[in-house]
N, CA, C and O atoms as a printed pandas DataFrame, in Angstrom:
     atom_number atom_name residue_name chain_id  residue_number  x_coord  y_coord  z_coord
0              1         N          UNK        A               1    0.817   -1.189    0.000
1              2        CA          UNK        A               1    0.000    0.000    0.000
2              3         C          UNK        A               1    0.862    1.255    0.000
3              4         O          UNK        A               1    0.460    2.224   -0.645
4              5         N          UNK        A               2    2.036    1.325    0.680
5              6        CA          UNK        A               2    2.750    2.766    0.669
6              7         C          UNK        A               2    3.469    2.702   -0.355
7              8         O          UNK        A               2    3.928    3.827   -0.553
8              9         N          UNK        A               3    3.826    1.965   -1.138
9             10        CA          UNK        A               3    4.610    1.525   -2.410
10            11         C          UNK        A               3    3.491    2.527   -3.602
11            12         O          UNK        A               3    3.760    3.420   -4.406
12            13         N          UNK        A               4    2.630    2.077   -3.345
13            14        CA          UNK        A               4    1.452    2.665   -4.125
14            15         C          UNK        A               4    1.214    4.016   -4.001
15            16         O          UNK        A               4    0.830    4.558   -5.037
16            17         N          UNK        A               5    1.346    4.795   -2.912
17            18        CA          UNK        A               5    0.646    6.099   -2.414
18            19         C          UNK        A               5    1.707    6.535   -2.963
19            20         O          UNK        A               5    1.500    7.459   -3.750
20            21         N          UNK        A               6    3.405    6.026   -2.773
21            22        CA          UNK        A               6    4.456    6.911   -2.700
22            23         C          UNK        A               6    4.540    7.063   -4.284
23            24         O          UNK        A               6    5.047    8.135   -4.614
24            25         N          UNK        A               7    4.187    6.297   -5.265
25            26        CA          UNK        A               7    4.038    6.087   -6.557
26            27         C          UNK        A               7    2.945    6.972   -7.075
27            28         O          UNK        A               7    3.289    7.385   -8.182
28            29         N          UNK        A               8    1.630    7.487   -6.686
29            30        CA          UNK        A               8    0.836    8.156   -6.526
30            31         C          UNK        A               8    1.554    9.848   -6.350
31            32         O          UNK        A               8    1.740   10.689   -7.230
32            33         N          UNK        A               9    1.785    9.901   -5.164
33            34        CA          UNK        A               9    2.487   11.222   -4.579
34            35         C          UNK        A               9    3.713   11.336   -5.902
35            36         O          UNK        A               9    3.375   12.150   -6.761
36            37         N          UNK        A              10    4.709   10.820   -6.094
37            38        CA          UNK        A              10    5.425   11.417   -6.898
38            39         C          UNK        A              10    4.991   11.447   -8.331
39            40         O          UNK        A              10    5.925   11.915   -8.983
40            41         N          UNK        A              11    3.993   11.154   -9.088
41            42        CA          UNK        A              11    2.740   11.757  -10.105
42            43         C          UNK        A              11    2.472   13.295   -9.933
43            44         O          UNK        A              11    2.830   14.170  -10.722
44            45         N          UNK        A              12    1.624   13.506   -8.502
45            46        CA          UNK        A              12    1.485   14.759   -8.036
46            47         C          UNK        A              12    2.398   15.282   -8.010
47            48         O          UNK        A              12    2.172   16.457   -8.298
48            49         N          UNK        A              13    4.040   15.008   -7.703
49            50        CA          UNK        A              13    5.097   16.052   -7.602
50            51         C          UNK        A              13    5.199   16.929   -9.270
51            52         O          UNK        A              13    5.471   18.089   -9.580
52            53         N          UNK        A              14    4.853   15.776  -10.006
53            54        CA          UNK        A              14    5.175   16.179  -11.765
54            55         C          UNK        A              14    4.157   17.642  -12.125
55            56         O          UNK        A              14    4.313   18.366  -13.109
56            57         N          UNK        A              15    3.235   17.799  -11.171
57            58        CA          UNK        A              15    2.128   18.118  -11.955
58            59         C          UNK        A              15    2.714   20.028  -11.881
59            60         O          UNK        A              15    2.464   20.847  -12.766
60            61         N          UNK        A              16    3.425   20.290  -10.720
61            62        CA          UNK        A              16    3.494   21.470  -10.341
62            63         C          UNK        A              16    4.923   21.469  -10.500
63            64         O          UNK        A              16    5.644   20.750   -9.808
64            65         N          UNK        A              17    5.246   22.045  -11.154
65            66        CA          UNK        A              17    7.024   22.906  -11.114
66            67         C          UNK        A              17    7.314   23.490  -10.028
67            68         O          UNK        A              17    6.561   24.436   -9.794
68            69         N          UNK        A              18    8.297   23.263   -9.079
69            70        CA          UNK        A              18    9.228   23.521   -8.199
70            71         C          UNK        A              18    8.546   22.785   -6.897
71            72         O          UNK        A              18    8.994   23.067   -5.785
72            73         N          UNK        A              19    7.485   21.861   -7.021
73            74        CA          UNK        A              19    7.016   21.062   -5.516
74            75         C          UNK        A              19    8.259   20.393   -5.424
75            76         O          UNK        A              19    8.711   19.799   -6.402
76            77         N          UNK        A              20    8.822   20.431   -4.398
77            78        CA          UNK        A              20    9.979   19.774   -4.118
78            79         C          UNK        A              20    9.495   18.188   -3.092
79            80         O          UNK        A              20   10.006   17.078   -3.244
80            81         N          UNK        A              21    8.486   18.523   -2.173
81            82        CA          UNK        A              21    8.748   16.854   -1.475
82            83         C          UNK        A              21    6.991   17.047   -1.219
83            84         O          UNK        A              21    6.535   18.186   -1.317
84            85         N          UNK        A              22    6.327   16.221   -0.988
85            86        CA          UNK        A              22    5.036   15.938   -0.206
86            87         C          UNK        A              22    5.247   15.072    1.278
87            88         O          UNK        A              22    5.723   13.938    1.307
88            89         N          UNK        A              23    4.992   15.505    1.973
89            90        CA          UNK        A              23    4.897   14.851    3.657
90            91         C          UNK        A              23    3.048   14.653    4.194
91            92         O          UNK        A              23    2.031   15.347    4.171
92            93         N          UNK        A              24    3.398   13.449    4.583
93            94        CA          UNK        A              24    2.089   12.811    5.140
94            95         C          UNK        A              24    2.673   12.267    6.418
95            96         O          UNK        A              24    3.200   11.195    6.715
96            97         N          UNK        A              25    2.352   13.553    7.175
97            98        CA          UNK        A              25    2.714   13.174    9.132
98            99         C          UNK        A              25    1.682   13.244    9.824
99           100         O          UNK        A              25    0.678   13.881    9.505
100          101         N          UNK        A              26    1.857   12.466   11.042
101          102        CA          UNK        A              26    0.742   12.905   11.997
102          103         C          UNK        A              26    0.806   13.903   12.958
103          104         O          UNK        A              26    1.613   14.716   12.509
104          105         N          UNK        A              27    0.399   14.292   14.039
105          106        CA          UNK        A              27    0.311   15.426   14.364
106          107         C          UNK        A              27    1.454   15.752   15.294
107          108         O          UNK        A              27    1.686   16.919   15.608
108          109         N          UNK        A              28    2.171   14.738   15.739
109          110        CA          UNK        A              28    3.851   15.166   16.440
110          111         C          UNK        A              28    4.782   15.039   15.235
111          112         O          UNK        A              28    5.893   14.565   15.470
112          113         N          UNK        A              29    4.550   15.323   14.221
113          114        CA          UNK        A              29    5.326   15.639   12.895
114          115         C          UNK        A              29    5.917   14.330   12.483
115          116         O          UNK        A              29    6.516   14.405   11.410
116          117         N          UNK        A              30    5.910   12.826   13.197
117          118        CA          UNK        A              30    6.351   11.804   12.335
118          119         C          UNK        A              30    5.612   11.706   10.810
119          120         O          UNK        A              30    4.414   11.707   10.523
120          121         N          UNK        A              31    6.705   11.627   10.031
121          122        CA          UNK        A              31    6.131   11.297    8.747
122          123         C          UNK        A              31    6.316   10.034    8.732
123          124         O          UNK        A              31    7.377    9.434    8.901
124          125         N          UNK        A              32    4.683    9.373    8.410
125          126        CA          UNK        A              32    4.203    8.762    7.308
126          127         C          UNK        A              32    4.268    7.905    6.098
127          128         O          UNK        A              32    4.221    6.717    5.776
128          129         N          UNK        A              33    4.383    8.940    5.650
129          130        CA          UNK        A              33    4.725    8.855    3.830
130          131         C          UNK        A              33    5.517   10.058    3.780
131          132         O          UNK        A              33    5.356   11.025    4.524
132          133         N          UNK        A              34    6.380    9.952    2.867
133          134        CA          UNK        A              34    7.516   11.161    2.483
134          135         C          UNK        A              34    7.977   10.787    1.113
135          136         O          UNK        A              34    8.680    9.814    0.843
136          137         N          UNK        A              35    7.504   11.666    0.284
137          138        CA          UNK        A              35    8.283   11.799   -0.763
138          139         C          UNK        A              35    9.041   12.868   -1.437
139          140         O          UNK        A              35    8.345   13.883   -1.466
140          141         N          UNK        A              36   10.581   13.104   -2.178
141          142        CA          UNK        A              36   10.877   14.176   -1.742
142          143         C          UNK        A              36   12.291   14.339   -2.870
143          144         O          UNK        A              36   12.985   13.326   -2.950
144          145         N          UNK        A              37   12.629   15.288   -3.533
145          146        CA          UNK        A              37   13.418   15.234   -4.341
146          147         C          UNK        A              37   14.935   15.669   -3.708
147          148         O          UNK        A              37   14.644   16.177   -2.625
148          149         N          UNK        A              38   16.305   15.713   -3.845
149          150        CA          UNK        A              38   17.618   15.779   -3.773
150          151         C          UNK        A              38   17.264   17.562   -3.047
151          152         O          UNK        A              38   17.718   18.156   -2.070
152          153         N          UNK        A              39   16.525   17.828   -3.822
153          154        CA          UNK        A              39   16.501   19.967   -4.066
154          155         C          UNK        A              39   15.725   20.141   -2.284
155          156         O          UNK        A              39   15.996   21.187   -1.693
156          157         N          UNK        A              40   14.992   19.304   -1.701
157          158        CA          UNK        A              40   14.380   20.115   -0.672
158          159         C          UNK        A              40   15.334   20.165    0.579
159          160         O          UNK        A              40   16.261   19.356    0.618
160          161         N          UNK        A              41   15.164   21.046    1.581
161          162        CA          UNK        A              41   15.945   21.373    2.513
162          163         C          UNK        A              41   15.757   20.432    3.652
163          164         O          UNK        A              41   14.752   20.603    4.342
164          165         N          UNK        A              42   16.624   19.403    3.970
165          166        CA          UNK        A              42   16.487   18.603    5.030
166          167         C          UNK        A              42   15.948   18.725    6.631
167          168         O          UNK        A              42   15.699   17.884    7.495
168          169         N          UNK        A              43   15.898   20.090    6.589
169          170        CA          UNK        A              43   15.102   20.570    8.116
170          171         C          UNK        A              43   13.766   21.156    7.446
171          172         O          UNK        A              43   13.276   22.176    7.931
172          173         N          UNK        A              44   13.403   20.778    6.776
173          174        CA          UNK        A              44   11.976   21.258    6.505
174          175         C          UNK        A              44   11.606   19.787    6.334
175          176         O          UNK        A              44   10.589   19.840    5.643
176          177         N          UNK        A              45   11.879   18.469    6.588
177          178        CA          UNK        A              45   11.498   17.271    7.075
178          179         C          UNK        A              45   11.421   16.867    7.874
179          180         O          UNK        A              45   10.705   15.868    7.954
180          181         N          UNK        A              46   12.022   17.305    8.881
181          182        CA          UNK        A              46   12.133   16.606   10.166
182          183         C          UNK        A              46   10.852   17.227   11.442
183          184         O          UNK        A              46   10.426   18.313   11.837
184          185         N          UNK        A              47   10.681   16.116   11.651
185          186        CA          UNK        A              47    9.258   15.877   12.824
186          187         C          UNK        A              47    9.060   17.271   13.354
187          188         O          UNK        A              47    8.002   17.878   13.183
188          189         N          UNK        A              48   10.360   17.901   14.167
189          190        CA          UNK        A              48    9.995   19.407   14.329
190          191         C          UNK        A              48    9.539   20.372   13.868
191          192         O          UNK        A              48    8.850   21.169   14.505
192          193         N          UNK        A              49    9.851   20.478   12.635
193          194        CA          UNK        A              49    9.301   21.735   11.916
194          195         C          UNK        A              49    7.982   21.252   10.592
195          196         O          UNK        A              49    7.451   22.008    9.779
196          197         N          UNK        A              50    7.761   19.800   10.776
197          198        CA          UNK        A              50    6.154   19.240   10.479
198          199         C          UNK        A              50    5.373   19.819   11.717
199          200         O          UNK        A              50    4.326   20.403   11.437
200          201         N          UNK        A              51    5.696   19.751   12.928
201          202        CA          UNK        A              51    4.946   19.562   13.770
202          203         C          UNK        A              51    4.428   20.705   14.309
203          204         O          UNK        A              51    3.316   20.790   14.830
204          205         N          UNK        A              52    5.229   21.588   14.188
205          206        CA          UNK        A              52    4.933   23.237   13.936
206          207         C          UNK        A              52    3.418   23.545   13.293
207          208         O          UNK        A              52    2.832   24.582   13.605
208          209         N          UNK        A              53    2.871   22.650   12.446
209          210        CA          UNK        A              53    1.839   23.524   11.705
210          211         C          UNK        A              53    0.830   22.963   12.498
211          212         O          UNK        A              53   -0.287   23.466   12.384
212          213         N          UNK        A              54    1.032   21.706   13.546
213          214        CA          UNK        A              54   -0.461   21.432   13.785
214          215         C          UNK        A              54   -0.653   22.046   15.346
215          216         O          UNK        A              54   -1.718   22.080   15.964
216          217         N          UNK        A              55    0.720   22.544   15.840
217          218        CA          UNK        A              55    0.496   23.882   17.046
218          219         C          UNK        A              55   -0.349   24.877   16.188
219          220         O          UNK        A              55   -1.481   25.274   16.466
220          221         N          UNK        A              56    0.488   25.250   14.966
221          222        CA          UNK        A              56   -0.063   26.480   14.598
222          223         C          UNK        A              56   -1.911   26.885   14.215
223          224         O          UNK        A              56   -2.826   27.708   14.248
224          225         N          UNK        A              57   -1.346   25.242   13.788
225          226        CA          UNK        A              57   -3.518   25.132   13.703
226          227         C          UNK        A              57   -4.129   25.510   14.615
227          228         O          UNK        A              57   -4.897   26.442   14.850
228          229         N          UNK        A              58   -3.617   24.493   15.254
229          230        CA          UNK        A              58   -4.539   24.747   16.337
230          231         C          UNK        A              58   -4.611   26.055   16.994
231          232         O          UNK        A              58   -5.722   26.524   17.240
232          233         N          UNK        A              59   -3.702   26.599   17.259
233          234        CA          UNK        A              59   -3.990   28.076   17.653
234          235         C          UNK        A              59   -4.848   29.107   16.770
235          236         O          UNK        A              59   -5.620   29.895   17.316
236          237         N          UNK        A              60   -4.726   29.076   15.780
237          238        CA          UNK        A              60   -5.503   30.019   14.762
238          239         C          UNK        A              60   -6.923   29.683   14.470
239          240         O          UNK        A              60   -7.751   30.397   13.905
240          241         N          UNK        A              61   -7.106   28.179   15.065
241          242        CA          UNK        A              61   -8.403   27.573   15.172
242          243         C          UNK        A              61   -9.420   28.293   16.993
243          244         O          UNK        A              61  -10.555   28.138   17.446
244          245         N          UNK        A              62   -8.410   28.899   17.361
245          246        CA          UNK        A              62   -8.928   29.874   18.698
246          247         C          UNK        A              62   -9.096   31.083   18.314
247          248         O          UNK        A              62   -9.329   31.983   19.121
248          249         N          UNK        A              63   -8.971   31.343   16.579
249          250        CA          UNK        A              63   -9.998   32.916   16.804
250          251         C          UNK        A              63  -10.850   33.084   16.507
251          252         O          UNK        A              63  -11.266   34.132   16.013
252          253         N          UNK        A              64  -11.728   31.580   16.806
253          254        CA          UNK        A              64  -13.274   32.098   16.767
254          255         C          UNK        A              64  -13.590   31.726   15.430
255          256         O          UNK        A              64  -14.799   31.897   15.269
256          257         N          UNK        A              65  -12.872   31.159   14.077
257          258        CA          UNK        A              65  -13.235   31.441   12.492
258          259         C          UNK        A              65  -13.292   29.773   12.417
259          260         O          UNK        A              65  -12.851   29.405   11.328
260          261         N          UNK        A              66  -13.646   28.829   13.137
261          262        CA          UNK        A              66  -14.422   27.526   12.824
262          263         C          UNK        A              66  -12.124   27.208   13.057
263          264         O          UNK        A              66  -11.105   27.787   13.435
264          265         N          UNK        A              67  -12.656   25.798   12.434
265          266        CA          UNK        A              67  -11.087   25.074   12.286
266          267         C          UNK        A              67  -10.554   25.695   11.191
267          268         O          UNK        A              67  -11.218   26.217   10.296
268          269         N          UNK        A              68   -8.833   25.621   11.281
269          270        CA          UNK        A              68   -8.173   25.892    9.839
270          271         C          UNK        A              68   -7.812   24.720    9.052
271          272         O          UNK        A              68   -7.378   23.740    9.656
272          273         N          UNK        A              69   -7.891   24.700    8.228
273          274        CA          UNK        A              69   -7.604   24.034    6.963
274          275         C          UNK        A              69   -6.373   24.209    6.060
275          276         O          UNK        A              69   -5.987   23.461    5.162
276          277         N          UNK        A              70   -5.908   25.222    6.441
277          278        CA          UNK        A              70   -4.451   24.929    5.363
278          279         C          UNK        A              70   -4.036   26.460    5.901
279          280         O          UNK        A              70   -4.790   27.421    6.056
280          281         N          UNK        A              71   -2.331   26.362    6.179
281          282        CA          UNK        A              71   -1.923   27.520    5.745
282          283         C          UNK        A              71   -0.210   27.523    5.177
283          284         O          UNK        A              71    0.635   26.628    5.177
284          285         N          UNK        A              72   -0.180   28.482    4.867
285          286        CA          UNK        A              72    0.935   28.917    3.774
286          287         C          UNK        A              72    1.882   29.687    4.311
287          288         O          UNK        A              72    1.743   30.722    4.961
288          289         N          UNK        A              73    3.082   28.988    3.929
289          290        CA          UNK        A              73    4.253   29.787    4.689
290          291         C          UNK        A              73    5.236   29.845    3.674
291          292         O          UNK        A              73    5.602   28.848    3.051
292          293         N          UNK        A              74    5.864   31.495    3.410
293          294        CA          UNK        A              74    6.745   31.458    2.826
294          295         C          UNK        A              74    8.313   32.087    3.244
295          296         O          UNK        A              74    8.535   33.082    3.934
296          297         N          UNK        A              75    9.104   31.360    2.729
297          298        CA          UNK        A              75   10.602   31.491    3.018
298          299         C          UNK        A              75   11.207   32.335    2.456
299          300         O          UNK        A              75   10.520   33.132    1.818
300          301         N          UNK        A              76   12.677   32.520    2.447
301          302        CA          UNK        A              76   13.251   33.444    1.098
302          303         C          UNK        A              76   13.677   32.611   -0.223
303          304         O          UNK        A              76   13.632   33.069   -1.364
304          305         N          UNK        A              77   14.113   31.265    0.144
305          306        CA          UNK        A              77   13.711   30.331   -0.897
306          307         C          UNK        A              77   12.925   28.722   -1.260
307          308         O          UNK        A              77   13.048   27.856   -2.126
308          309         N          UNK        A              78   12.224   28.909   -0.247
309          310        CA          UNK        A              78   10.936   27.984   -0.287
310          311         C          UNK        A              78    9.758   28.407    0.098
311          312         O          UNK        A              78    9.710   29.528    0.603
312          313         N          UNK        A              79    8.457   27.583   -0.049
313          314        CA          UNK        A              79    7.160   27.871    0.685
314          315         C          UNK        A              79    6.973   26.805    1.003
315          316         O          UNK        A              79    7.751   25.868    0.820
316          317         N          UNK        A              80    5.786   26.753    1.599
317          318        CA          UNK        A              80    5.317   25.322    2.758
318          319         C          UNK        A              80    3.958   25.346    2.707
319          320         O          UNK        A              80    3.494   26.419    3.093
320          321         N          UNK        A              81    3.116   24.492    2.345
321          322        CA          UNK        A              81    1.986   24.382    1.805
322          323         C          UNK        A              81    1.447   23.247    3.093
323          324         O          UNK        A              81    2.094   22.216    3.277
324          325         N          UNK        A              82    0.367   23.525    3.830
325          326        CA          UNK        A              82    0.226   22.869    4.604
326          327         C          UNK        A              82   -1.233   22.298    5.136
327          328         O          UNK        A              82   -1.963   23.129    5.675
328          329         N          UNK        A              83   -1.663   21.064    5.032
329          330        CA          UNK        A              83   -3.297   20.927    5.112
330          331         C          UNK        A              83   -3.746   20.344    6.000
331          332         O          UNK        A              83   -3.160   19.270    6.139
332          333         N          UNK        A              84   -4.817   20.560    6.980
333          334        CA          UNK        A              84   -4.922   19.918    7.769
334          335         C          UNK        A              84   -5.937   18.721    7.383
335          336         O          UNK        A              84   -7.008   19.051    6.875
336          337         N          UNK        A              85   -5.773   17.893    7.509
337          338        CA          UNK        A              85   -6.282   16.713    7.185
338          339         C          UNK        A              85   -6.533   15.432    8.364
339          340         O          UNK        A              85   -6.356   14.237    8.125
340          341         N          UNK        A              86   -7.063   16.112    9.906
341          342        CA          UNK        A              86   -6.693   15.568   11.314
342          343         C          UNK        A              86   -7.397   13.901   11.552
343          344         O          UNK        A              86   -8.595   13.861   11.832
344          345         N          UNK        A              87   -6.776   12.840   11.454
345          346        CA          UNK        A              87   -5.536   13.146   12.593
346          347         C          UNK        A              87   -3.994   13.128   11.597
347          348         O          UNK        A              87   -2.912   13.310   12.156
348          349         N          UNK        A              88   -4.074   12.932   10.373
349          350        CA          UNK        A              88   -2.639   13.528    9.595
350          351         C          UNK        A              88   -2.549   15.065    9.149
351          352         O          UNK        A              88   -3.509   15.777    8.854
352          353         N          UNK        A              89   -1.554   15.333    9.157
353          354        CA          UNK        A              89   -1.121   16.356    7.880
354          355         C          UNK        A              89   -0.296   16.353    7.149
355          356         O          UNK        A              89    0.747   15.716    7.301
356          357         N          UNK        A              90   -0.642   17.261    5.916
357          358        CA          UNK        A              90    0.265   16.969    4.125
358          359         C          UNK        A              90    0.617   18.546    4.474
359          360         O          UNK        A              90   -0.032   19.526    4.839
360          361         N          UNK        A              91    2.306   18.192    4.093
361          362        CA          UNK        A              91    3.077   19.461    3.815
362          363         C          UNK        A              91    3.414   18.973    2.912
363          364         O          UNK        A              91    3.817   17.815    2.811
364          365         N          UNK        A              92    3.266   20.104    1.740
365          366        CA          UNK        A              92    4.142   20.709    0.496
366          367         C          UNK        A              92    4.963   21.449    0.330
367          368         O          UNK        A              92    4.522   22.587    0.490
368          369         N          UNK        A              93    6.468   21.428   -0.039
369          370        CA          UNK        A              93    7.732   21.891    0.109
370          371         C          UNK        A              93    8.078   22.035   -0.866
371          372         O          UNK        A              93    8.871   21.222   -1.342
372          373         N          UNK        A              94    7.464   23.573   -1.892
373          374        CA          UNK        A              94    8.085   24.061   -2.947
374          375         C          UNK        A              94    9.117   24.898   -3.043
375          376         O          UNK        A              94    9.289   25.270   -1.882
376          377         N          UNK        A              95   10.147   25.578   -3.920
377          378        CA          UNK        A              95   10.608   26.565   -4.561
378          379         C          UNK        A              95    9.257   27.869   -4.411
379          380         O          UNK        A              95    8.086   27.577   -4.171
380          381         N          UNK        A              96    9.727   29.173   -4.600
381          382        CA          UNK        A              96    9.265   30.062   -4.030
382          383         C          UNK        A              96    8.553   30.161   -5.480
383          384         O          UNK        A              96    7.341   30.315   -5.635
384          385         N          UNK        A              97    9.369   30.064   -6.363
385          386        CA          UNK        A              97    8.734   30.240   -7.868
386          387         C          UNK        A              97    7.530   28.902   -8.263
387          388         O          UNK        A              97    6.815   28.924   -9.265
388          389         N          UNK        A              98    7.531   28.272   -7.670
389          390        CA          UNK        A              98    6.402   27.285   -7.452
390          391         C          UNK        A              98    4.988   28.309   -7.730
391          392         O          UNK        A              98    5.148   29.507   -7.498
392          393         N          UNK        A              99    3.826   27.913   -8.147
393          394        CA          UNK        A              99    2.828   28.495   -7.891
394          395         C          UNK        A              99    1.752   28.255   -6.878
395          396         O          UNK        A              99    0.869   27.441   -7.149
396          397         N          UNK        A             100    1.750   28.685   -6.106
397          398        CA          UNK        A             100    0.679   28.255   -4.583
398          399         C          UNK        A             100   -0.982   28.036   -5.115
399          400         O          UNK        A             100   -1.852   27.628   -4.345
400          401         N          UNK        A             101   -1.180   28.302   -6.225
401          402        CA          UNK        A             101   -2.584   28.184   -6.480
402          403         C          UNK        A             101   -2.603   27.017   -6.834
403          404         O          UNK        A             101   -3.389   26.226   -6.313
404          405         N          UNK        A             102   -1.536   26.563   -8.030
405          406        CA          UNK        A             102   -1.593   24.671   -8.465
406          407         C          UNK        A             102   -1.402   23.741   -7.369
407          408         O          UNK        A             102   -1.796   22.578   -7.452
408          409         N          UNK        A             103   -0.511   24.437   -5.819
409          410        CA          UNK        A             103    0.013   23.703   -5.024
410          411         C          UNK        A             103   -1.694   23.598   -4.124
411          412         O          UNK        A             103   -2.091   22.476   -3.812
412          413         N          UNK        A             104   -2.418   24.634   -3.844
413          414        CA          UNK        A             104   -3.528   24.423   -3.151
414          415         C          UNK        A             104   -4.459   23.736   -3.826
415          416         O          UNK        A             104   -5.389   23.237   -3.193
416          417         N          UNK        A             105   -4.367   23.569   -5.391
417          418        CA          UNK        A             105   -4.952   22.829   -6.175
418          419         C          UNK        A             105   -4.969   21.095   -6.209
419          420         O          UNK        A             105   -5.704   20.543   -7.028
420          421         N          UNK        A             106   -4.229   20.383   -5.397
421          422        CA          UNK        A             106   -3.568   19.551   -5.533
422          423         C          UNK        A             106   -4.108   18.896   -3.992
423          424         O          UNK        A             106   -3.572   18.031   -3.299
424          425         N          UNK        A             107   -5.520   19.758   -3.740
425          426        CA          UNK        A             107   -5.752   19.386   -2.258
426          427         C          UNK        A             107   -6.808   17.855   -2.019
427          428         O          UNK        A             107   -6.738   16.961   -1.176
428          429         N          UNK        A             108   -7.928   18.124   -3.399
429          430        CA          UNK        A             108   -8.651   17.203   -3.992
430          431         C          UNK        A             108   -8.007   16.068   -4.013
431          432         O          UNK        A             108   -8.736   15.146   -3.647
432          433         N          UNK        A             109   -6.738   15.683   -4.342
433          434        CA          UNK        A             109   -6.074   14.298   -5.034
434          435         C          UNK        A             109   -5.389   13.680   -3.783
435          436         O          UNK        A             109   -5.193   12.465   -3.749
436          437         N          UNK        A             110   -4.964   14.611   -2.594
437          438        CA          UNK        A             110   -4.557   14.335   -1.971
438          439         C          UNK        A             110   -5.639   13.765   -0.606
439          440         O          UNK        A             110   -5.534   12.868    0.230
440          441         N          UNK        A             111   -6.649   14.776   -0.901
441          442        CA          UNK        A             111   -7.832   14.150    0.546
442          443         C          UNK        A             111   -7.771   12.235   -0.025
443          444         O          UNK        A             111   -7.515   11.220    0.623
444          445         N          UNK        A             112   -8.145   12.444   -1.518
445          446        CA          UNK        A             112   -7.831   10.786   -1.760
446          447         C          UNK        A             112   -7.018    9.764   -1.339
447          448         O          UNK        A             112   -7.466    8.627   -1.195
448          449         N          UNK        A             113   -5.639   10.100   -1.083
449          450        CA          UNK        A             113   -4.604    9.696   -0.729
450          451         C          UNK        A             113   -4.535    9.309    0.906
451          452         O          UNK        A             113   -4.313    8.245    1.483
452          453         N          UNK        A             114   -4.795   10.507    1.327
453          454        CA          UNK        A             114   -4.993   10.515    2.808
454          455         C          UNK        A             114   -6.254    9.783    3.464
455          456         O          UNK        A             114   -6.441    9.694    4.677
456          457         N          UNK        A             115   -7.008    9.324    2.565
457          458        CA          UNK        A             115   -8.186    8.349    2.929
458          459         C          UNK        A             115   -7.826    7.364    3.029
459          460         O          UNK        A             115   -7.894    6.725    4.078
460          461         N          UNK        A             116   -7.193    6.831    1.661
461          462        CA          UNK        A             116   -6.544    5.596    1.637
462          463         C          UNK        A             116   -5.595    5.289    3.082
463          464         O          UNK        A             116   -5.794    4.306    3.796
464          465         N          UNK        A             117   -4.731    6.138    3.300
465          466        CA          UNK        A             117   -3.574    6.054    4.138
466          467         C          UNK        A             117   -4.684    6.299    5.506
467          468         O          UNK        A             117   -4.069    5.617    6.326
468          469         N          UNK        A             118   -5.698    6.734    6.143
469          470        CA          UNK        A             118   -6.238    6.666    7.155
470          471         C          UNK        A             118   -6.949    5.463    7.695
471          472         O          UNK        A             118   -6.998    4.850    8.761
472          473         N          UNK        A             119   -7.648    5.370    6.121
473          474        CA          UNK        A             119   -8.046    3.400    6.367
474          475         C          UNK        A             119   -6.977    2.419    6.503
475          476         O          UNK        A             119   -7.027    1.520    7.342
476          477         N          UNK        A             120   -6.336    2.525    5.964
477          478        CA          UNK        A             120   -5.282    1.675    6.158
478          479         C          UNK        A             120   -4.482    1.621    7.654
479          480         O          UNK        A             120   -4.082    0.562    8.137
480          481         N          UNK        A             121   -4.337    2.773    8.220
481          482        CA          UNK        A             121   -3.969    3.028    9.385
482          483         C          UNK        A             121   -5.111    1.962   10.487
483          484         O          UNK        A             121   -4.737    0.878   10.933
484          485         N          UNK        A             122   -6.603    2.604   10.782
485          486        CA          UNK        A             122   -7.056    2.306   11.463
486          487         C          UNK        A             122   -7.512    0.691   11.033
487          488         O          UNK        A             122   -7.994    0.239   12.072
488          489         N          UNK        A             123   -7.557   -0.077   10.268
489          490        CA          UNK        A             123   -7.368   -1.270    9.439
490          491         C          UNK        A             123   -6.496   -1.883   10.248
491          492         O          UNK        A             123   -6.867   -2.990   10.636
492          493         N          UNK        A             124   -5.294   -1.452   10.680
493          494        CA          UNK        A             124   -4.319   -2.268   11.495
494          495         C          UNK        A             124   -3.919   -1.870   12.920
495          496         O          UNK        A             124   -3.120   -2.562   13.552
């Protein structure tokens, strides 16, 4: 099954110019699924700075505006595309020249993915 998703996910990497890796972690930032090209920055993988977005959720989910669903962070040469999808989350780790609209576009294919990978989870 992860043979499959990870085969899946790097399809989606093709679709957008400069997505550098897709991460499927859970909410203390272990990844999952990781897929991820030579170009992305090795501390933008690691459990710590995954795990960052689902503090951050959750806090921004305290002003009152329902839960968050995705937010966007940009670097001086990357962005971070980030969805909440609870109890996982998918970070996207583009190039700045990446386009964030194809990258938020890419949210549809992935709820798919993350279904699969949730059944499968609670399955075992």
């Amino acid at each position: 099954m992860a043979q499959n998703v990870k085969k899946d996910l790097w399809k989606l990497m093709q679709l957008v110019e400069g997505l550098e890796a897709v991460i499927i972690a859970d909410r203390d930032g272990v990844p999952i699924i990781k897929v991820s090209s030579e170009l992305v920055p090795v501390a933008s993988t690691k459990p710590a700075f995954l795990a960052t977005f689902a503090t951050a959720a959750d806090q921004a989910s305290k002003l009152g505006l329902s839960q968050n669903k995705s937010i966007i962070c940009s670097f001086h040469t990357y962005q971070v595309v980030h969805f909440n999808k609870s109890p996982v989350y998918i970070s996207l780790i583009a190039t700045t020249d990446a386009n964030t609209g194809l990258l938020l576009a890419l949210e549809p294919e992935l709820d798919n993915l993350v279904n699969l990978v949730g059944r499968t989870i609670q399955a075992e």
